[in-house]
PQR file with spaces between the fields and no chain letter, atoms N, CA, C, O and H, PARSE charges and radii, in Angstrom:
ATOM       1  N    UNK     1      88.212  104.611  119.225 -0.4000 1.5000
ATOM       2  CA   UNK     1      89.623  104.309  119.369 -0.0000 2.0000
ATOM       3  C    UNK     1      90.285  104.465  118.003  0.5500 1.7000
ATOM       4  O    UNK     1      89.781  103.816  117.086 -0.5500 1.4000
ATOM       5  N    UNK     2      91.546  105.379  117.683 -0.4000 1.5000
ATOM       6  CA   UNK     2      91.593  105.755  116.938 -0.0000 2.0000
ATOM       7  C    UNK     2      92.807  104.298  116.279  0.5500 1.7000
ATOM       8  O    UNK     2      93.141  103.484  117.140 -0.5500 1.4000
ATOM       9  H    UNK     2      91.956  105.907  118.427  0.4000 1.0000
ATOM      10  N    UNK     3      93.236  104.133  115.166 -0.4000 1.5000
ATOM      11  CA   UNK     3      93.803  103.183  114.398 -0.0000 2.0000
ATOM      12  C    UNK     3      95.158  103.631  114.417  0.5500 1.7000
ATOM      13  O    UNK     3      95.437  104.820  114.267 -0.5500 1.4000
ATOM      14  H    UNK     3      92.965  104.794  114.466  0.4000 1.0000
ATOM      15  N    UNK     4      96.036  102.720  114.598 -0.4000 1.5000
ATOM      16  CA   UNK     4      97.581  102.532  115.129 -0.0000 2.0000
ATOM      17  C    UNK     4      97.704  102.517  113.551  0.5500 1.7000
ATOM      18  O    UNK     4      96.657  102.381  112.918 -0.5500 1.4000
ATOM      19  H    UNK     4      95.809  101.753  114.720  0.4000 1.0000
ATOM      20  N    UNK     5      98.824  102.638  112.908 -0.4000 1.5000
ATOM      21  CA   UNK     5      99.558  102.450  111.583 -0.0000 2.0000
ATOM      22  C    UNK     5      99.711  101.002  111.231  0.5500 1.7000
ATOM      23  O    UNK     5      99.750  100.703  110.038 -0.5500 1.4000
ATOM      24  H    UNK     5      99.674  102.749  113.422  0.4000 1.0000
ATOM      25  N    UNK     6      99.806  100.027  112.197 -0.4000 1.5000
ATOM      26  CA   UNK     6      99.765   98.236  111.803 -0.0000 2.0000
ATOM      27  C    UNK     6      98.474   97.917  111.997  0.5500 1.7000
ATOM      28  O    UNK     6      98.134   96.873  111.440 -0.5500 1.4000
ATOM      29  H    UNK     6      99.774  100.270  113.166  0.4000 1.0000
ATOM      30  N    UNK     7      97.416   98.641  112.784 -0.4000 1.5000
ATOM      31  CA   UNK     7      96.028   98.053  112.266 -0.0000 2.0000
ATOM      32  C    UNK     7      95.559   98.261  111.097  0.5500 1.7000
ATOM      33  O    UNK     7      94.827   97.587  110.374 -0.5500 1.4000
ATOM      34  H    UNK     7      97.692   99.489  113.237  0.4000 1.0000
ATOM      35  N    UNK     8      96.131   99.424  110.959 -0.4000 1.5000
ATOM      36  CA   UNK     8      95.308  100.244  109.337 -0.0000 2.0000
ATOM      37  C    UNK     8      95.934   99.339  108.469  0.5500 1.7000
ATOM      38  O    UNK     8      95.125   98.871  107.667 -0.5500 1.4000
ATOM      39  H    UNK     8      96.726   99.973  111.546  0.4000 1.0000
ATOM      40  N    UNK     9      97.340   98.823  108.304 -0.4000 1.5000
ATOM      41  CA   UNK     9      97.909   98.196  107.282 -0.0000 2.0000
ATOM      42  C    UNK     9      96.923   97.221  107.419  0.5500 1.7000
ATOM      43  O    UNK     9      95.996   97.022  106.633 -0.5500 1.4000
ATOM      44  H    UNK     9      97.996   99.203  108.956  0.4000 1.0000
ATOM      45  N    UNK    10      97.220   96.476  108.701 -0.4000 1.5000
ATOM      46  CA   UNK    10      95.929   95.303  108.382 -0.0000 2.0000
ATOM      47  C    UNK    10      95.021   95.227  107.686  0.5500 1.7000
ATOM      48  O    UNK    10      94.785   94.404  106.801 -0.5500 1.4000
ATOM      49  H    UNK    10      97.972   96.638  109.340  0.4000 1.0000
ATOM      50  N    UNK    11      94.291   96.313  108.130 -0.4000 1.5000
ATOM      51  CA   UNK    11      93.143   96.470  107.493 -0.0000 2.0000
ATOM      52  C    UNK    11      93.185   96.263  105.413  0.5500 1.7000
ATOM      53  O    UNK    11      92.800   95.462  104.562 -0.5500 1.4000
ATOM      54  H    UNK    11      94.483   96.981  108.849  0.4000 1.0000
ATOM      55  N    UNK    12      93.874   97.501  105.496 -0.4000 1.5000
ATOM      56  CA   UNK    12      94.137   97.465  103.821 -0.0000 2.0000
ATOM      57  C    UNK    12      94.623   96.210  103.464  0.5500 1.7000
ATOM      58  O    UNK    12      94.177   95.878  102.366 -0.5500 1.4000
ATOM      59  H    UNK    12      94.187   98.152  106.187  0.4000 1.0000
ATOM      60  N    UNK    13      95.337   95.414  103.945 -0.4000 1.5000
ATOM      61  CA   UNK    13      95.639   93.777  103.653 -0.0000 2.0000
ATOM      62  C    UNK    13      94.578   93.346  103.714  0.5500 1.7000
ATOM      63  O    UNK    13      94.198   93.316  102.544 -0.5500 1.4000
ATOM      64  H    UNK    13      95.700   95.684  104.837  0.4000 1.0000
ATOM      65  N    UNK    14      93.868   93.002  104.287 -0.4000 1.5000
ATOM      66  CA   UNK    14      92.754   92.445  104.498 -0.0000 2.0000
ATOM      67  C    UNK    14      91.372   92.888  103.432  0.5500 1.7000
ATOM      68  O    UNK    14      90.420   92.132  103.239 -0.5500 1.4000
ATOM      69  H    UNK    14      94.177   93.026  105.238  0.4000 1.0000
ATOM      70  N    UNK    15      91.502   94.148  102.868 -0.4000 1.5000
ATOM      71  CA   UNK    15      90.553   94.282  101.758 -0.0000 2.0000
ATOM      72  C    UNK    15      91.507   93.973  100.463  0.5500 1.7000
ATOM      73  O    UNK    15      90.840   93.532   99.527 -0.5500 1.4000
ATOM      74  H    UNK    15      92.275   94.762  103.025  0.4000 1.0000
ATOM      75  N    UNK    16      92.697   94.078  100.220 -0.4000 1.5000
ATOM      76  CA   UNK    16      93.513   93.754   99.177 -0.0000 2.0000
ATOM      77  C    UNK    16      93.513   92.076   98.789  0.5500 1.7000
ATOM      78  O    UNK    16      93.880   91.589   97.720 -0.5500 1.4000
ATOM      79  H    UNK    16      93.240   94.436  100.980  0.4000 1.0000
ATOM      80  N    UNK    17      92.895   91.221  100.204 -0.4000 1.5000
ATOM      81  CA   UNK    17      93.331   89.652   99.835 -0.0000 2.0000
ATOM      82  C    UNK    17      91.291   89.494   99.623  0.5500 1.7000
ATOM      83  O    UNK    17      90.731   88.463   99.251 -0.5500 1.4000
ATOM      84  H    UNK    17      92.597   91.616  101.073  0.4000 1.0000
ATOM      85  N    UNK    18      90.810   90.382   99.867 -0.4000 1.5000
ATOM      86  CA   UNK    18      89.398   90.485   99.574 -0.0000 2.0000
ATOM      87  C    UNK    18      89.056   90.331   98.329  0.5500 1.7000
ATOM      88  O    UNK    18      88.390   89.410   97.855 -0.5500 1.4000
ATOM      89  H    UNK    18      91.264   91.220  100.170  0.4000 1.0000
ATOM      90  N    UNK    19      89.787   91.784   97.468 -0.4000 1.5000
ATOM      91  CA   UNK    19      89.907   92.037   96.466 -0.0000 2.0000
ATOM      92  C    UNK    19      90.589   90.808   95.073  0.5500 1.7000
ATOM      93  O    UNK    19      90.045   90.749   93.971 -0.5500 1.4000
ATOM      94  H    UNK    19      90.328   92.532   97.853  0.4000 1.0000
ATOM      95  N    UNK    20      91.737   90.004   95.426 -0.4000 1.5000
ATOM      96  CA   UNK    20      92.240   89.413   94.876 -0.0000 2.0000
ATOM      97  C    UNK    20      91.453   87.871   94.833  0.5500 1.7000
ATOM      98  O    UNK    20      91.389   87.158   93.831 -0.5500 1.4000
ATOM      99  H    UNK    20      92.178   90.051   96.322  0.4000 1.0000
ATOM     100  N    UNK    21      90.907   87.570   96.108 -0.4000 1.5000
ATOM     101  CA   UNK    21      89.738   86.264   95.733 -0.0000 2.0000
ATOM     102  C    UNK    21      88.478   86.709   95.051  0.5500 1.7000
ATOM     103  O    UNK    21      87.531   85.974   94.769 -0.5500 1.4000
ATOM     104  H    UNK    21      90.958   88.149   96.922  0.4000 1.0000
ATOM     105  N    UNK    22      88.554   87.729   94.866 -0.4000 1.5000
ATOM     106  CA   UNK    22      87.411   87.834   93.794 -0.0000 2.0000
ATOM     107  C    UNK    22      87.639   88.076   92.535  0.5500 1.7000
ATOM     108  O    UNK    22      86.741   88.070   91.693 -0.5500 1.4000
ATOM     109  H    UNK    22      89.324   88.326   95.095  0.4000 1.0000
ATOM     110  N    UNK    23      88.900   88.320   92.271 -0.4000 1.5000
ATOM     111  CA   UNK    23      89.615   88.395   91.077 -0.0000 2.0000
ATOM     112  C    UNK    23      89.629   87.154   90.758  0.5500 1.7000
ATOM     113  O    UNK    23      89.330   86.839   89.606 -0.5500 1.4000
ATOM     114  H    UNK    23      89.630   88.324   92.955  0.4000 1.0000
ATOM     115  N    UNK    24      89.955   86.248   91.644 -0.4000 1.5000
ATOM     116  CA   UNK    24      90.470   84.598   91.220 -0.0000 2.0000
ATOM     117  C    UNK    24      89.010   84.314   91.091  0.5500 1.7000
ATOM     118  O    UNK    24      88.702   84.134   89.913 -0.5500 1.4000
ATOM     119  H    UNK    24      90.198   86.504   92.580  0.4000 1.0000
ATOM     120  N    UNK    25      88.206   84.236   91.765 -0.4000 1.5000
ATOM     121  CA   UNK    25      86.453   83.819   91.769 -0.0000 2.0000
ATOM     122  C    UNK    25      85.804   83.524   90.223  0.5500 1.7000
ATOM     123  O    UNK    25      85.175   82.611   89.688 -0.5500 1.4000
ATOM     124  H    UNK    25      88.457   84.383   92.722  0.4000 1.0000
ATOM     125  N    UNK    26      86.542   85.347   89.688 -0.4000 1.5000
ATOM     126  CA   UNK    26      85.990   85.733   88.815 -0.0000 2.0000
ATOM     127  C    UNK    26      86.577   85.062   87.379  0.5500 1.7000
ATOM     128  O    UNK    26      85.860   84.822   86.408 -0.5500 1.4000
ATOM     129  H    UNK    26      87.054   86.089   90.123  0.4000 1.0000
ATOM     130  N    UNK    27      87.707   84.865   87.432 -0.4000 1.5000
ATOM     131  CA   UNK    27      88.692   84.115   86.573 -0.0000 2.0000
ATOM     132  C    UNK    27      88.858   82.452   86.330  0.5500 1.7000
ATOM     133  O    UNK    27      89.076   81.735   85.353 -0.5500 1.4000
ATOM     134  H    UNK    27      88.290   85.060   88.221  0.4000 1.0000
ATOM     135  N    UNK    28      88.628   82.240   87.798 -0.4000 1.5000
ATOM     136  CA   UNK    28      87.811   80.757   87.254 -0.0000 2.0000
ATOM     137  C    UNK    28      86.344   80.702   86.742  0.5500 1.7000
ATOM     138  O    UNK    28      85.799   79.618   86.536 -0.5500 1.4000
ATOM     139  H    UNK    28      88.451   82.822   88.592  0.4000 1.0000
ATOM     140  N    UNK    29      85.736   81.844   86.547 -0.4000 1.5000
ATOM     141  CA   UNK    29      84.460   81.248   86.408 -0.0000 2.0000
ATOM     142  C    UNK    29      84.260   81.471   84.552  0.5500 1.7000
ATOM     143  O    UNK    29      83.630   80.836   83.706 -0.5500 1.4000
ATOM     144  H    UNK    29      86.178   82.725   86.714  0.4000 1.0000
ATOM     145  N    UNK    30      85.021   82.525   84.502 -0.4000 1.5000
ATOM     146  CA   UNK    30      85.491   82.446   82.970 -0.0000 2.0000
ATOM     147  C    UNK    30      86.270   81.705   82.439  0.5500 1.7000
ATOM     148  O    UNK    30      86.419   81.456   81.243 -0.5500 1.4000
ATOM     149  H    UNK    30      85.533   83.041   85.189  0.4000 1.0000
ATOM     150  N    UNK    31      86.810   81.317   83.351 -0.4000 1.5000
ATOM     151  CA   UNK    31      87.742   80.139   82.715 -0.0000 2.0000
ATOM     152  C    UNK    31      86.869   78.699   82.409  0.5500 1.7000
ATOM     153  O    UNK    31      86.921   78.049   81.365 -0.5500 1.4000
ATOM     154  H    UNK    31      86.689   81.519   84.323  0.4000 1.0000
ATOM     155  N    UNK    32      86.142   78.423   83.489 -0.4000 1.5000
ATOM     156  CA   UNK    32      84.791   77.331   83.419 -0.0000 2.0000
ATOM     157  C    UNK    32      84.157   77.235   82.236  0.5500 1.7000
ATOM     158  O    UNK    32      83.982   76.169   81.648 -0.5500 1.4000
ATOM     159  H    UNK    32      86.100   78.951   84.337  0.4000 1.0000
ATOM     160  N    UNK    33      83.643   78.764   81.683 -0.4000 1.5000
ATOM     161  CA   UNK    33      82.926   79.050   80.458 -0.0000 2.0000
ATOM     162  C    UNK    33      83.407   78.925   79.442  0.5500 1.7000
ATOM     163  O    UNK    33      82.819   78.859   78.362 -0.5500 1.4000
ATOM     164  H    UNK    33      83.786   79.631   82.161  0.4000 1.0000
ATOM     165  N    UNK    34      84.751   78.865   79.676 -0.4000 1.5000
ATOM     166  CA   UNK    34      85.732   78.494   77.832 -0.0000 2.0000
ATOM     167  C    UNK    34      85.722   77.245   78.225  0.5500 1.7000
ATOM     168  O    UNK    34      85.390   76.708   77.168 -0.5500 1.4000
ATOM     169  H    UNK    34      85.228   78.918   80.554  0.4000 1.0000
ATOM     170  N    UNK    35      85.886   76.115   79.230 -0.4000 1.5000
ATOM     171  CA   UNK    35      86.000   74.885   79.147 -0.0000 2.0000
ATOM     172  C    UNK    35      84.797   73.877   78.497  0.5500 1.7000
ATOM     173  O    UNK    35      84.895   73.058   77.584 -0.5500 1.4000
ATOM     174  H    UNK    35      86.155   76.551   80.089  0.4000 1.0000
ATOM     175  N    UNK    36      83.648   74.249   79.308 -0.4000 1.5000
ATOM     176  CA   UNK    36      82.706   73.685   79.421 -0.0000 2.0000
ATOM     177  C    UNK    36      82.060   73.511   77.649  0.5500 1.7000
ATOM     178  O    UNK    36      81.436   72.460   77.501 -0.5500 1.4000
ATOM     179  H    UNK    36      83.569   74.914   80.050  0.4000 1.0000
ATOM     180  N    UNK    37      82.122   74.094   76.811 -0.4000 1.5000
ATOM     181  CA   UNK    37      81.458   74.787   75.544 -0.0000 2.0000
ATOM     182  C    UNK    37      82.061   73.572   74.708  0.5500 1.7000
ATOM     183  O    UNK    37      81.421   72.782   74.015 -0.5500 1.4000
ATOM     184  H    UNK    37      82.630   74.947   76.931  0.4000 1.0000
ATOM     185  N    UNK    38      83.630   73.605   74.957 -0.4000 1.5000
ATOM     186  CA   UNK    38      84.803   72.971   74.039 -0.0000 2.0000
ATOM     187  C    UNK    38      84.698   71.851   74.872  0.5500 1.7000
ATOM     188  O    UNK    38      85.902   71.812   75.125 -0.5500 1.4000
ATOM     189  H    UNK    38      84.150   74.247   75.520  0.4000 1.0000
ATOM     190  N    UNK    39      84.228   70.880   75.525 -0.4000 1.5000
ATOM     191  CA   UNK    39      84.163   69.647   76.288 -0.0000 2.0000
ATOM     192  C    UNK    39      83.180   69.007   75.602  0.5500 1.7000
ATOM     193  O    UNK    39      83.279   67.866   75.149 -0.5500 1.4000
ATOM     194  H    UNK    39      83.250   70.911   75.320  0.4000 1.0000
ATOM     195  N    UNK    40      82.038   69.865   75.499 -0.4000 1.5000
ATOM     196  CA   UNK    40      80.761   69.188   75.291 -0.0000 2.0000
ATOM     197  C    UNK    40      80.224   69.573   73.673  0.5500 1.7000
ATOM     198  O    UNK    40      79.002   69.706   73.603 -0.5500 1.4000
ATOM     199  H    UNK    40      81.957   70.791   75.866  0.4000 1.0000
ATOM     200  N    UNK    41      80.948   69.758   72.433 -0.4000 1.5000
ATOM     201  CA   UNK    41      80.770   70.605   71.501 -0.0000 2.0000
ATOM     202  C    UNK    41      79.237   69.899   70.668  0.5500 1.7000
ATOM     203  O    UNK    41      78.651   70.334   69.677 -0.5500 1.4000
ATOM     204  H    UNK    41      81.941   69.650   72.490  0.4000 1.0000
ATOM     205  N    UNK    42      78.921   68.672   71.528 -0.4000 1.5000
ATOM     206  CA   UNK    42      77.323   68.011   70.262 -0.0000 2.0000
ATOM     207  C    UNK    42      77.858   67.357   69.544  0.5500 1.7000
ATOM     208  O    UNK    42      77.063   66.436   69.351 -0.5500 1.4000
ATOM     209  H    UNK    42      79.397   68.319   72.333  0.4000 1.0000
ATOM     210  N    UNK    43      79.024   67.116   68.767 -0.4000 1.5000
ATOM     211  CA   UNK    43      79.881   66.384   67.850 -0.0000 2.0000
ATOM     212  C    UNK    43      79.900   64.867   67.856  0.5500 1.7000
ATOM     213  O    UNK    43      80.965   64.596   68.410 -0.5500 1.4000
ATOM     214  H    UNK    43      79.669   67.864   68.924  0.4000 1.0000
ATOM     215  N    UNK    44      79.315   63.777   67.548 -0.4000 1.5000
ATOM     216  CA   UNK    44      79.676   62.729   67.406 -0.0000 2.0000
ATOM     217  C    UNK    44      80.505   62.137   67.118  0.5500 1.7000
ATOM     218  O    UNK    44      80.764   62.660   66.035 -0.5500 1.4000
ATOM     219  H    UNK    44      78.450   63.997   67.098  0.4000 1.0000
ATOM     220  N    UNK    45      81.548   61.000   67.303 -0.4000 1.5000
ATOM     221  CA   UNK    45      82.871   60.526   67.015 -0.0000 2.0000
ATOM     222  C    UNK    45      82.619   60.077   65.694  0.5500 1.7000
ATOM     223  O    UNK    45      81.607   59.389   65.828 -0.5500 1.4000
ATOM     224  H    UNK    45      81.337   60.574   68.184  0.4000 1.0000
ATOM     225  N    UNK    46      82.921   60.060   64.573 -0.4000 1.5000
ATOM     226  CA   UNK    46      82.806   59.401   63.289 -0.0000 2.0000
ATOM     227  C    UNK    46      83.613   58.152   63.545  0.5500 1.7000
ATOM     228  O    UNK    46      84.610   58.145   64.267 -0.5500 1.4000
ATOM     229  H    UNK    46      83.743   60.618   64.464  0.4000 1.0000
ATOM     230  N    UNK    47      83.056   56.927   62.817 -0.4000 1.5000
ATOM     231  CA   UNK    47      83.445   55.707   62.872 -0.0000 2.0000
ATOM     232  C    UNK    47      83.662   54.935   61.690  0.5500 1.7000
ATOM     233  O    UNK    47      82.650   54.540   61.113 -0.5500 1.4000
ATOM     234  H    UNK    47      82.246   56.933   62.231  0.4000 1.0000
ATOM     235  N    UNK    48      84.904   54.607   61.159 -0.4000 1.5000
ATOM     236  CA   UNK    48      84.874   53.867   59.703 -0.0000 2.0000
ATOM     237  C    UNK    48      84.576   52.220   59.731  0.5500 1.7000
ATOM     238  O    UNK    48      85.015   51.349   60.481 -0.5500 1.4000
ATOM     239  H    UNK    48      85.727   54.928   61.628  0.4000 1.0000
ATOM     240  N    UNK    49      83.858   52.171   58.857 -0.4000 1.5000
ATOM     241  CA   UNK    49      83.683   50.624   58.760 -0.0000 2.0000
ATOM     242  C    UNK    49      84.672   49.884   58.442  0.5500 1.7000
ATOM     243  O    UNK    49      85.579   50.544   57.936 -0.5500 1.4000
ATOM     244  H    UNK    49      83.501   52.879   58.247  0.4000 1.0000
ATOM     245  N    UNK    50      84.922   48.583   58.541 -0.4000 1.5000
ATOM     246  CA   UNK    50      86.121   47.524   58.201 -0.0000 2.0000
ATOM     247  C    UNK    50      86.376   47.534   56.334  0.5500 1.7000
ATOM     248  O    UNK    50      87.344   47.549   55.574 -0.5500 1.4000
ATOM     249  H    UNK    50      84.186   48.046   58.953  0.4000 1.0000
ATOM     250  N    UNK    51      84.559   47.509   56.188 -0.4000 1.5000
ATOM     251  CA   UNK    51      84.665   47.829   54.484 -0.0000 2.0000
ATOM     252  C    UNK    51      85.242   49.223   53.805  0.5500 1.7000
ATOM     253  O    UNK    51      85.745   49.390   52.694 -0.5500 1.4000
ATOM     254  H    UNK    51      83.773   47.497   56.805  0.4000 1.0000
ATOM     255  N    UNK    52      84.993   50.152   54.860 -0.4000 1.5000
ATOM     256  CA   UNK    52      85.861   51.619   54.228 -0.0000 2.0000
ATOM     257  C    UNK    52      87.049   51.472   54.471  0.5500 1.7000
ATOM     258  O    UNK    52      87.911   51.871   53.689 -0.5500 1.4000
ATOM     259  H    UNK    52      84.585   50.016   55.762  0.4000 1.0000
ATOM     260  N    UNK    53      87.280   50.969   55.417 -0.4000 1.5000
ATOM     261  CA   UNK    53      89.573   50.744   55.841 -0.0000 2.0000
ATOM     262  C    UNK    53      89.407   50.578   55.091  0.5500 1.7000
ATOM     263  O    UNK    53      89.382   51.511   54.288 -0.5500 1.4000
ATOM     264  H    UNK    53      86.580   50.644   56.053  0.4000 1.0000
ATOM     265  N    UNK    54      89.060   48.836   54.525 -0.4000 1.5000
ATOM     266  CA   UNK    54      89.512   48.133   53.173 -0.0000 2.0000
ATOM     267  C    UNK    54      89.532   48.811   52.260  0.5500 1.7000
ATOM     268  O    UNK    54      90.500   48.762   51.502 -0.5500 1.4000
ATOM     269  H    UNK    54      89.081   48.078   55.177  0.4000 1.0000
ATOM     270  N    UNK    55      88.371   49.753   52.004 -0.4000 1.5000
ATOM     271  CA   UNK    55      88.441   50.394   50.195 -0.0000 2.0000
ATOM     272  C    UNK    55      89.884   51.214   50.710  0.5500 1.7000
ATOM     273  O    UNK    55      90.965   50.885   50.220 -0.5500 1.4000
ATOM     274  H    UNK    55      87.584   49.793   52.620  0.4000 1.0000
ATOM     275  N    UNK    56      89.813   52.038   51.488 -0.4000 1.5000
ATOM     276  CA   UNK    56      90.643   53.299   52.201 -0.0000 2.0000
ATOM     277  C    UNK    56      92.168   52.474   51.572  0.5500 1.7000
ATOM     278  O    UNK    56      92.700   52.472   50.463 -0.5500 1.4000
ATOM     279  H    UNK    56      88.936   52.306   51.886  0.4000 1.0000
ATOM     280  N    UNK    57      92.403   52.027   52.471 -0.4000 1.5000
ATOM     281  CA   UNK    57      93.872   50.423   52.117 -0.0000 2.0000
ATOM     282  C    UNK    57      94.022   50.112   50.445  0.5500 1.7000
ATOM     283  O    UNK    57      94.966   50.328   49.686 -0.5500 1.4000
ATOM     284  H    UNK    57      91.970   52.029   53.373  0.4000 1.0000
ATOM     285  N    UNK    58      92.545   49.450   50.179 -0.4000 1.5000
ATOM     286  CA   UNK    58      93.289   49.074   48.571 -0.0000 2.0000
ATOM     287  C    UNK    58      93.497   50.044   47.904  0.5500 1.7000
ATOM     288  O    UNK    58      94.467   49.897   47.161 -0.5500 1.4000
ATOM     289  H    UNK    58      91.777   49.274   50.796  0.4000 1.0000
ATOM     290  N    UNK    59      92.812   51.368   47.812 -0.4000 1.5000
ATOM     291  CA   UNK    59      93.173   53.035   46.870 -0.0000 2.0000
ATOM     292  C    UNK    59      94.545   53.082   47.314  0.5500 1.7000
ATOM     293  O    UNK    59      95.415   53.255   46.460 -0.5500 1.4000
ATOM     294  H    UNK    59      92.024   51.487   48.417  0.4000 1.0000
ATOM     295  N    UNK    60      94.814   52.972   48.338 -0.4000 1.5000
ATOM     296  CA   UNK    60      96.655   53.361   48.642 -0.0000 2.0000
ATOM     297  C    UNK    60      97.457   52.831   48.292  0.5500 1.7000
ATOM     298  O    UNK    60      98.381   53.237   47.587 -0.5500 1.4000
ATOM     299  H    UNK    60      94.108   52.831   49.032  0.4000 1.0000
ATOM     300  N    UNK    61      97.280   51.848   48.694 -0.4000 1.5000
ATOM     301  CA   UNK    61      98.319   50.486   47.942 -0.0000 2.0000
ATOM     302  C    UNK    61      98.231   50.628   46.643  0.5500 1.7000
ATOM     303  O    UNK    61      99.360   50.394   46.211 -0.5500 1.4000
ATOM     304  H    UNK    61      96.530   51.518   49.267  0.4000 1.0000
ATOM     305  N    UNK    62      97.397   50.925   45.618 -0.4000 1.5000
ATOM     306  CA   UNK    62      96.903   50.854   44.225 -0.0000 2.0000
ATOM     307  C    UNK    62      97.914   52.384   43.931  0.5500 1.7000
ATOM     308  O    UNK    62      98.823   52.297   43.105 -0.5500 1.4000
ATOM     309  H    UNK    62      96.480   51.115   45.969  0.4000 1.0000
ATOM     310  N    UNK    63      97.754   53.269   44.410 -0.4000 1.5000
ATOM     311  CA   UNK    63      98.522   54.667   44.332 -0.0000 2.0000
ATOM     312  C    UNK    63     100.055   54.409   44.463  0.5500 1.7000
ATOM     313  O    UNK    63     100.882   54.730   43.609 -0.5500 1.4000
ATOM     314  H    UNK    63      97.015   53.340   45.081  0.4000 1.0000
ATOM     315  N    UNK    64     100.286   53.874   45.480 -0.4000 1.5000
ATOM     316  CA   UNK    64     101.678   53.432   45.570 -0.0000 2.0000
ATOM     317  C    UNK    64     102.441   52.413   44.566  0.5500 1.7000
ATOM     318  O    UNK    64     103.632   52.446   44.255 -0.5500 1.4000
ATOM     319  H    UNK    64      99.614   53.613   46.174  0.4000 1.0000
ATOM     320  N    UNK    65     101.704   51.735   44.252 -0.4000 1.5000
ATOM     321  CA   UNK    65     102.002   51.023   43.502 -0.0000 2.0000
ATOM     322  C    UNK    65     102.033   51.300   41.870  0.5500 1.7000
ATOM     323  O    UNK    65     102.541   50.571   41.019 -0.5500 1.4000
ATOM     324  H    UNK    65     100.737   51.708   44.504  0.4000 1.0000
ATOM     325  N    UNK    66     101.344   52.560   41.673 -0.4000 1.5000
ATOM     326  CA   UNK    66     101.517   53.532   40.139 -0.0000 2.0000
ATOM     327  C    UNK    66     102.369   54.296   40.644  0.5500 1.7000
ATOM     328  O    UNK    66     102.944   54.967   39.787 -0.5500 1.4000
ATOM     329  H    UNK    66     100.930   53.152   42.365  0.4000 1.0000
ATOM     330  N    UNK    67     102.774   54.523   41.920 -0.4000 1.5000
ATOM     331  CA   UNK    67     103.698   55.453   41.721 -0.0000 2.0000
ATOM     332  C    UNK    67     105.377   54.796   41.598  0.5500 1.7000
ATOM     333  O    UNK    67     106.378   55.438   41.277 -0.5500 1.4000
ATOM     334  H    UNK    67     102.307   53.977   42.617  0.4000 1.0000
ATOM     335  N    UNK    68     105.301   53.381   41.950 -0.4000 1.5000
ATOM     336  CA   UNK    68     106.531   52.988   42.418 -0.0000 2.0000
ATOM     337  C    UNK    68     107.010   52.359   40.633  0.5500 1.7000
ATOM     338  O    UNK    68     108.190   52.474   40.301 -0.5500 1.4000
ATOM     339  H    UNK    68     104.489   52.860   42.211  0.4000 1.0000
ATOM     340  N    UNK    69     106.052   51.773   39.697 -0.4000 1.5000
ATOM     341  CA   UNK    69     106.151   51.688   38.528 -0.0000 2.0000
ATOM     342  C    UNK    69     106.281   52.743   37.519  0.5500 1.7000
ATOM     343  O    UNK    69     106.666   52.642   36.354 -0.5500 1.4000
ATOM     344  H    UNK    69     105.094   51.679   39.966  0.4000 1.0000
ATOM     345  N    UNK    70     105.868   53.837   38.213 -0.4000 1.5000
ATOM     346  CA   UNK    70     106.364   54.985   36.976 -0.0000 2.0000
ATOM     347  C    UNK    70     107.859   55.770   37.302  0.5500 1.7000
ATOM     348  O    UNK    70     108.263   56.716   36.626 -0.5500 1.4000
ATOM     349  H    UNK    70     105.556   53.919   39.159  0.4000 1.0000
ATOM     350  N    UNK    71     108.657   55.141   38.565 -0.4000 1.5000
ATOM     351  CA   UNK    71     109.474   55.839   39.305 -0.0000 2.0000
ATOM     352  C    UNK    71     110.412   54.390   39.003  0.5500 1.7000
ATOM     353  O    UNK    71     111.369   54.299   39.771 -0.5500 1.4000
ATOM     354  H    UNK    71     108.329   54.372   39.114  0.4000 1.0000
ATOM     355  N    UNK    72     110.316   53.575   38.286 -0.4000 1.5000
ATOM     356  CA   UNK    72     110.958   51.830   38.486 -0.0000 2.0000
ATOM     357  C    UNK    72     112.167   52.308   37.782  0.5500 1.7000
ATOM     358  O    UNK    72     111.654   53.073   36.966 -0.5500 1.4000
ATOM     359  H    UNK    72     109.538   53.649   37.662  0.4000 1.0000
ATOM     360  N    UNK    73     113.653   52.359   37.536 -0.4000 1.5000
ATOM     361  CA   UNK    73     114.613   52.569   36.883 -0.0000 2.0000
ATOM     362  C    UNK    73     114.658   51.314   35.968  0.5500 1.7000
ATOM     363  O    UNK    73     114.526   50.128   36.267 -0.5500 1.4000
ATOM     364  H    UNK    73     114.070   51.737   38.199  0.4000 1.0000
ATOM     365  N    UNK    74     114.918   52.004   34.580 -0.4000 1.5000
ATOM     366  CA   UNK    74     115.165   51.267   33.541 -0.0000 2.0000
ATOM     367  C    UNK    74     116.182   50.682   33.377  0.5500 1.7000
ATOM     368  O    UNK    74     117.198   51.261   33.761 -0.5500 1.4000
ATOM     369  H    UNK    74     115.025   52.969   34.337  0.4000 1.0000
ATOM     370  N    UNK    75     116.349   49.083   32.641 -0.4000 1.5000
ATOM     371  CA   UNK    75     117.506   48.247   32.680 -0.0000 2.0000
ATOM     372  C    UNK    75     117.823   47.911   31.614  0.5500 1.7000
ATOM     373  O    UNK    75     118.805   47.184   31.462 -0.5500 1.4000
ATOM     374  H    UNK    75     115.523   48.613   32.329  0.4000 1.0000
C-alpha cells in the first residue's frame, strides 16, 4: 500500500521527534558529566579556629589603628 503525502509527513515527524530525544538524551548526559566532577571536587571545607579569628581580628584592628594615627589631623 503505497503512502498518502500525510502518512509520509508522519512518518518524517516521527523520525525527526526520534532524532531530537536523542539529541536531548545526549545533552543531558553531558551535561551530568560537567555537574557531577564540580559537585564532588575531594576538597575539604577549611575551618578557622576561634584562636586564628582572634589573631585574624587583633592584626586588623592593630592595622587600622596605624592607619587611623598616621591619617589623625593635626591640632
Amino acid at each position: 500500500m503505497p503512502l498518502t503525502g500525510v502518512d509520509a509527513a508522519i512518518q518524517e515527524l516521527e523520525r525527526e521527534v526520534k532524532r531530537v530525544q536523542e539529541a536531548i538524551a545526549l545533552l543531558k548526559k553531558i551535561r551530568l558529566q560537567r555537574v557531577l566532577p564540580a559537585a564532588g571536587n575531594g576538597k575539604k571545607a577549611r575551618r578557622l579556629s576561634a584562636a586564628g579569628r582572634r589573631r585574624i581580628s587583633e592584626a586588623a584592628k592593630k592595622r587600622w589603628a596605624a592607619l587611623r594615627a598616621a591619617t589623625k589631623p593635626q591640632r
